[in-house]
GUKE-85829 format. One record per atom (N, C-alpha, C): chain; atom name; z, x, y; residue number from 1. Coordinates in Angstrom, 1 decimal. Example, Ala and Ser with C-alpha at 12.3 -4.5 7.8 and 13.67 -1.06 7.14 Angstrom:
zase A, kolgu N, Z 7.8, X 13.2, Y -5.7, marke 1 .
zase A, kolgu CA, Z 7.8, X 12.3, Y -4.5, marke 1 .
zase A, kolgu C, Z 7.8, X 13.2, Y -3.3, marke 1 .
zase A, kolgu N, Z 7.1, X 12.8, Y -2.2, marke 2 .
zase A, kolgu CA, Z 7.1, X 13.7, Y -1.1, marke 2 .
zase A, kolgu C, Z 7.9, X 12.9, Y 0.0, marke 2 .
//
This chain:
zase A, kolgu N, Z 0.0, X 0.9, Y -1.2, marke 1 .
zase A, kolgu CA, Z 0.0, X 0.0, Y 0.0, marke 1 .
zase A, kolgu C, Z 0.0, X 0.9, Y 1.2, marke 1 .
zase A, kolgu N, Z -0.9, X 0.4, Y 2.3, marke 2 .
zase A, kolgu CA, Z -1.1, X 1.0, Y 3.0, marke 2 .
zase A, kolgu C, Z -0.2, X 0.5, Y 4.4, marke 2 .
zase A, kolgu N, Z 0.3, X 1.1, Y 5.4, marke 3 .
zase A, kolgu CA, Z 0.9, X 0.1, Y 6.2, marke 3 .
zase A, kolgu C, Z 0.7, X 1.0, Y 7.8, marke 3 .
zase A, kolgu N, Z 0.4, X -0.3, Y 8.9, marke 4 .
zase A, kolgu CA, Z -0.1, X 0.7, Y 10.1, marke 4 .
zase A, kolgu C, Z 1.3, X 0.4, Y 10.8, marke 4 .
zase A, kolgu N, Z 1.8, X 1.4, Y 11.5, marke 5 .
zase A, kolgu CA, Z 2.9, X 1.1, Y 12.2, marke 5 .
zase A, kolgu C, Z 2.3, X 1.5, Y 14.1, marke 5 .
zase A, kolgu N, Z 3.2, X 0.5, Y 15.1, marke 6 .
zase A, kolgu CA, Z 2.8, X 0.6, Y 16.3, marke 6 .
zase A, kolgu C, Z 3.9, X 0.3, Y 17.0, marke 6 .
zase A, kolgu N, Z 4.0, X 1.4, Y 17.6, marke 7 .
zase A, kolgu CA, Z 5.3, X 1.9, Y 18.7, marke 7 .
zase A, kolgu C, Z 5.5, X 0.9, Y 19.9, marke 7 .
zase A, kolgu N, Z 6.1, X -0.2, Y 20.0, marke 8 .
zase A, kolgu CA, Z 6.1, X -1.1, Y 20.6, marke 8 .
zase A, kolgu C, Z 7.1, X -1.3, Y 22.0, marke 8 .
zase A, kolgu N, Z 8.2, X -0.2, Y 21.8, marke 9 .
zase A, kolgu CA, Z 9.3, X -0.5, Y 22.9, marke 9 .
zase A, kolgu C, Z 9.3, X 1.3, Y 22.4, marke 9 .
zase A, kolgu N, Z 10.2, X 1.5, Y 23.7, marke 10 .
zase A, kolgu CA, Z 10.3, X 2.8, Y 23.9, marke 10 .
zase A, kolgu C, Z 11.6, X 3.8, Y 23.1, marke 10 .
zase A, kolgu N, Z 11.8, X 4.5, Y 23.2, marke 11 .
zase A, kolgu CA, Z 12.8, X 5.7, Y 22.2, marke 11 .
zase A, kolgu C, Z 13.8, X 5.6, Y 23.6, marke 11 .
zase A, kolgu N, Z 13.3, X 5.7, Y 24.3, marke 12 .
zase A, kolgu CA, Z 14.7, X 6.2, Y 25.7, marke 12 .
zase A, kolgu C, Z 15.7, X 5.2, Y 25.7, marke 12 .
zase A, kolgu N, Z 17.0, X 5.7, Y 25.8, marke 13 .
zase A, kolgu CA, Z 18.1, X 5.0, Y 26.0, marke 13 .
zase A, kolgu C, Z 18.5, X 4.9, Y 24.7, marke 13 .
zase A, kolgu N, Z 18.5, X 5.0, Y 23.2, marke 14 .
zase A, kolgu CA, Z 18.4, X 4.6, Y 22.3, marke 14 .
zase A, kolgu C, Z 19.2, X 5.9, Y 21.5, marke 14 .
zase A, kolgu N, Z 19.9, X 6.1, Y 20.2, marke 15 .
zase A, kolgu CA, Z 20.5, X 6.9, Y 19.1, marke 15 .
zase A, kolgu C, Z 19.9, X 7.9, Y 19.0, marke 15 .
zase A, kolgu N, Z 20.3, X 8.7, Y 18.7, marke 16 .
zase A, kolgu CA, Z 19.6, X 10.2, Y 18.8, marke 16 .
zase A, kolgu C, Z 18.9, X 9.7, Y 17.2, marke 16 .
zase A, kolgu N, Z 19.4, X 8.9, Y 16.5, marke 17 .
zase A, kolgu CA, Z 19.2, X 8.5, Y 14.9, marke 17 .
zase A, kolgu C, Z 17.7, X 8.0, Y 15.1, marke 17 .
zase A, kolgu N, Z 17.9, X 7.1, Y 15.5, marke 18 .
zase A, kolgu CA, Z 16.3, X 6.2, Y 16.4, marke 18 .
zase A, kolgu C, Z 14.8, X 7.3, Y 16.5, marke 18 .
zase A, kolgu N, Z 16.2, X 8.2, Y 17.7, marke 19 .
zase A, kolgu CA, Z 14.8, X 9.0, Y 18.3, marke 19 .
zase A, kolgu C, Z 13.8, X 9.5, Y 17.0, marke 19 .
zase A, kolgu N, Z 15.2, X 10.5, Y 16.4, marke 20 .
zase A, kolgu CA, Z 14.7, X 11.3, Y 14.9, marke 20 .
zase A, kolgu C, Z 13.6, X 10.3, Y 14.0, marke 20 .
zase A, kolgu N, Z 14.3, X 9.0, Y 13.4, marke 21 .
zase A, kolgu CA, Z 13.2, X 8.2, Y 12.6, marke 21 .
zase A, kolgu C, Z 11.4, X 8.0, Y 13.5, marke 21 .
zase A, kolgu N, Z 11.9, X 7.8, Y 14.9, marke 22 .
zase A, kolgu CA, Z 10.8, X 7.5, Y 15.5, marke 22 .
zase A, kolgu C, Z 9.3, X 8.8, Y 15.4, marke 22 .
zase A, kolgu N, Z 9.9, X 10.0, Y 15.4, marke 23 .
zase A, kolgu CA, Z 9.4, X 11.1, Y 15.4, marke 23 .
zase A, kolgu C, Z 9.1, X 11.3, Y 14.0, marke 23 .
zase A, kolgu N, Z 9.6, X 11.0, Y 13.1, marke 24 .
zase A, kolgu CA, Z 9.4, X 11.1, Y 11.6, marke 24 .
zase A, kolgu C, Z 8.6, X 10.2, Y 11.2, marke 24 .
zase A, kolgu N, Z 8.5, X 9.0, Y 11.2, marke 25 .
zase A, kolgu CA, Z 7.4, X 8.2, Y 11.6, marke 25 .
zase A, kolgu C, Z 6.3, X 9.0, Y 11.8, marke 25 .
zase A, kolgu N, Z 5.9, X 9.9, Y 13.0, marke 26 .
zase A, kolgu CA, Z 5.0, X 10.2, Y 13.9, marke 26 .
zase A, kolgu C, Z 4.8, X 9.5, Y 14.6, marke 26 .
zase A, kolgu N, Z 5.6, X 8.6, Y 15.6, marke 27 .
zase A, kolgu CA, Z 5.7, X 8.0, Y 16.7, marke 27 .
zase A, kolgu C, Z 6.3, X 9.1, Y 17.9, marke 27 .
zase A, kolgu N, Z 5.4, X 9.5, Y 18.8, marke 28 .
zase A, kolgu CA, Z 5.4, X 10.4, Y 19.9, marke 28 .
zase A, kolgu C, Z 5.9, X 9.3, Y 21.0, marke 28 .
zase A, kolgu N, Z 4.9, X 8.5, Y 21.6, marke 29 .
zase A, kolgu CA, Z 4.6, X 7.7, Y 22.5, marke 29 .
zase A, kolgu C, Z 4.3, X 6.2, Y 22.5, marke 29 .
zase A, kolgu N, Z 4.7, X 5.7, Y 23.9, marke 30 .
zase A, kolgu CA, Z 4.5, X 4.1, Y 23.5, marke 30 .
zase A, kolgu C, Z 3.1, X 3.8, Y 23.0, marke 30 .
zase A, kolgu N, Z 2.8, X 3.0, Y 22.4, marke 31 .
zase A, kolgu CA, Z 1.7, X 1.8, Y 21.6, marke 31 .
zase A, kolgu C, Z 0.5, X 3.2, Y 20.6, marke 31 .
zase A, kolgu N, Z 1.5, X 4.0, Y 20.6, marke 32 .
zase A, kolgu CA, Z 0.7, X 5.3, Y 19.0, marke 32 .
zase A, kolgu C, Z 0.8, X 4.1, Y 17.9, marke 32 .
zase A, kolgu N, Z -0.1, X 4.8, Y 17.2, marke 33 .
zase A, kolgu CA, Z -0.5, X 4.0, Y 16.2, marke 33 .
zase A, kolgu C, Z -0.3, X 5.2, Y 14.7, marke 33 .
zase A, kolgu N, Z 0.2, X 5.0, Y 13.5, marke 34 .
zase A, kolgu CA, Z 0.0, X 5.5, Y 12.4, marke 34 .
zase A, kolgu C, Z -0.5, X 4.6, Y 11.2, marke 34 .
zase A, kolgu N, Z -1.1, X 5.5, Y 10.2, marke 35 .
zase A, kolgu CA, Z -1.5, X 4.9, Y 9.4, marke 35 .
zase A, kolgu C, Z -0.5, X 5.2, Y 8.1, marke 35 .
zase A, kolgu N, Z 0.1, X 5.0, Y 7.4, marke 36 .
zase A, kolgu CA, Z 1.5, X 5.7, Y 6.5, marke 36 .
zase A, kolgu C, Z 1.1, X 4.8, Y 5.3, marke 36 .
zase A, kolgu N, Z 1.7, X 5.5, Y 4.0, marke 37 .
zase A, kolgu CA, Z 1.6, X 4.8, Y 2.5, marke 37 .
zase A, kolgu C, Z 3.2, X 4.6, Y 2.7, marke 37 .
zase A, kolgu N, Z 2.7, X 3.1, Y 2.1, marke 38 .
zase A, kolgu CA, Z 4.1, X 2.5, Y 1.9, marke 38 .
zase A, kolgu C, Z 5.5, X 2.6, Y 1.4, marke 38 .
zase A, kolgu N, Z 5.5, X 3.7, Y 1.1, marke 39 .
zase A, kolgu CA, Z 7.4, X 4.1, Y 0.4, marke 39 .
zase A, kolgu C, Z 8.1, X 3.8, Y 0.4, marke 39 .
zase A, kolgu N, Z 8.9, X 3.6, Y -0.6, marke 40 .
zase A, kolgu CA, Z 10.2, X 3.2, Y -0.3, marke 40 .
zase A, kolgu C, Z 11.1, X 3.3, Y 0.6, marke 40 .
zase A, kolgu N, Z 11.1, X 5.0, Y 1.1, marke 41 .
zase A, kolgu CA, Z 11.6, X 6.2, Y 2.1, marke 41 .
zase A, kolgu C, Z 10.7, X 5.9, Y 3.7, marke 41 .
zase A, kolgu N, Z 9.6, X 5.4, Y 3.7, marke 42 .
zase A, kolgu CA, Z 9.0, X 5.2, Y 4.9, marke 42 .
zase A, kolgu C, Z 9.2, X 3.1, Y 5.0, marke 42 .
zase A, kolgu N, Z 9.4, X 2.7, Y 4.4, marke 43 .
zase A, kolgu CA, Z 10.2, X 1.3, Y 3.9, marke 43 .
zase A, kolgu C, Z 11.1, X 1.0, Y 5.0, marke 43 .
zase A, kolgu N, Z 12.3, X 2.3, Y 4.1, marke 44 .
zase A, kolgu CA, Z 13.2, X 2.0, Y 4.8, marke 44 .
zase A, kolgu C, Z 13.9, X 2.8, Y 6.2, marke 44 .
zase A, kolgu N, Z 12.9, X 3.9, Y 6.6, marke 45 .
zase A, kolgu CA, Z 12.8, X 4.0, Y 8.3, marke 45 .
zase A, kolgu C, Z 12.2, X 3.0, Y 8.7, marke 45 .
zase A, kolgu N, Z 11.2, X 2.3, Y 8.6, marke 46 .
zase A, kolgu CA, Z 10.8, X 0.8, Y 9.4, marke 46 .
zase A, kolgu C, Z 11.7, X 0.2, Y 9.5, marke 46 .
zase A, kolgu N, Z 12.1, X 0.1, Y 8.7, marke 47 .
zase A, kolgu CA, Z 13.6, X -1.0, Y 8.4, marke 47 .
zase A, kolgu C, Z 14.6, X -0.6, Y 9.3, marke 47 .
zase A, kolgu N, Z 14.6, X 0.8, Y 10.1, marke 48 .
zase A, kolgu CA, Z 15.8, X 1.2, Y 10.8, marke 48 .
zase A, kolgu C, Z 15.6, X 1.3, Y 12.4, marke 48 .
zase A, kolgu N, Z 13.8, X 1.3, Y 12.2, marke 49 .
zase A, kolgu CA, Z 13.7, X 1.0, Y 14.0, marke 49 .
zase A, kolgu C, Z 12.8, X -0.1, Y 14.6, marke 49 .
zase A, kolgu N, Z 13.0, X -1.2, Y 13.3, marke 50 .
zase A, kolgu CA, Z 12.1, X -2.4, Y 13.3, marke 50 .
zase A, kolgu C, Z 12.1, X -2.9, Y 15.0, marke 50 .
zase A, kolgu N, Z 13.0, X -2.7, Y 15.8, marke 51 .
zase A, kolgu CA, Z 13.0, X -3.7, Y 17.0, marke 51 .
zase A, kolgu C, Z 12.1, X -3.0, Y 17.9, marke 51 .
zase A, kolgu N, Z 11.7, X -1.4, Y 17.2, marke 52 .
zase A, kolgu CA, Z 11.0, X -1.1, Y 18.7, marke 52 .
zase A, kolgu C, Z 9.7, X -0.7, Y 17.8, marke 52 .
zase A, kolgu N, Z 9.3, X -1.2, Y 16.4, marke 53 .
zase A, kolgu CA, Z 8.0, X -1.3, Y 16.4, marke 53 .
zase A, kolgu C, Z 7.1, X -2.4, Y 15.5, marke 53 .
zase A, kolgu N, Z 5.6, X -2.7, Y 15.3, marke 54 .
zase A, kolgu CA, Z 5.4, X -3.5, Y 14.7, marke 54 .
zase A, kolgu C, Z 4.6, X -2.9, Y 13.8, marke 54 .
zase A, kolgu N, Z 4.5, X -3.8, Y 12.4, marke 55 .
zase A, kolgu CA, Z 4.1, X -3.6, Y 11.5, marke 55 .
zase A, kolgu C, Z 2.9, X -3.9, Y 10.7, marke 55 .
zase A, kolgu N, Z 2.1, X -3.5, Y 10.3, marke 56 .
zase A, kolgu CA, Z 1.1, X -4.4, Y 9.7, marke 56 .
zase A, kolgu C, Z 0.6, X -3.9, Y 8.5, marke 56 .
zase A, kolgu N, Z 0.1, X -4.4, Y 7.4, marke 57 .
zase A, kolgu CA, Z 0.0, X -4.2, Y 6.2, marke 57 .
zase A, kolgu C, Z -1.4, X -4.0, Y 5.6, marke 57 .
zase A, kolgu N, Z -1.7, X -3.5, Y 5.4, marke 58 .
zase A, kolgu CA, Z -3.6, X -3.0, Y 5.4, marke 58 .
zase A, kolgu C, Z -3.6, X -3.2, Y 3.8, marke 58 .
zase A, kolgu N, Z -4.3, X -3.6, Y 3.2, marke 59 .
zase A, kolgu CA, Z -4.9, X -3.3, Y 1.8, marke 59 .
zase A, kolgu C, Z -3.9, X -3.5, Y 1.3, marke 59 .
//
């Protein structure tokens, strides 16, 4: 499974925890876009900065 993630609210102001997932992600900047295989491990960072991005599920 493939899954596109999009940076939708910004990192500032936010956990240093946040910042780290956001970066590991590969989320740099507001509205980046990645293309990521679905893991369990990339699953469950979505899952930890759901409010500042959106998701979408390709294939």
């Amino acid at each position: 499974m493939i899954v596109k993630i999009t940076q939708v609210k910004s990192g500032i102001d936010r956990s240093l925890r946040q910042k780290k997932t956001l970066v590991a992600l590969g989320l740099r900047k507001m509205h980046a876009v990645k293309e990521v295989e679905g893991t369990p491990q990339i699953l469950g960072m979505i899952k930890k900065v759901s409010h500042l991005v959106k998701v979408e599920e390709l294939a």
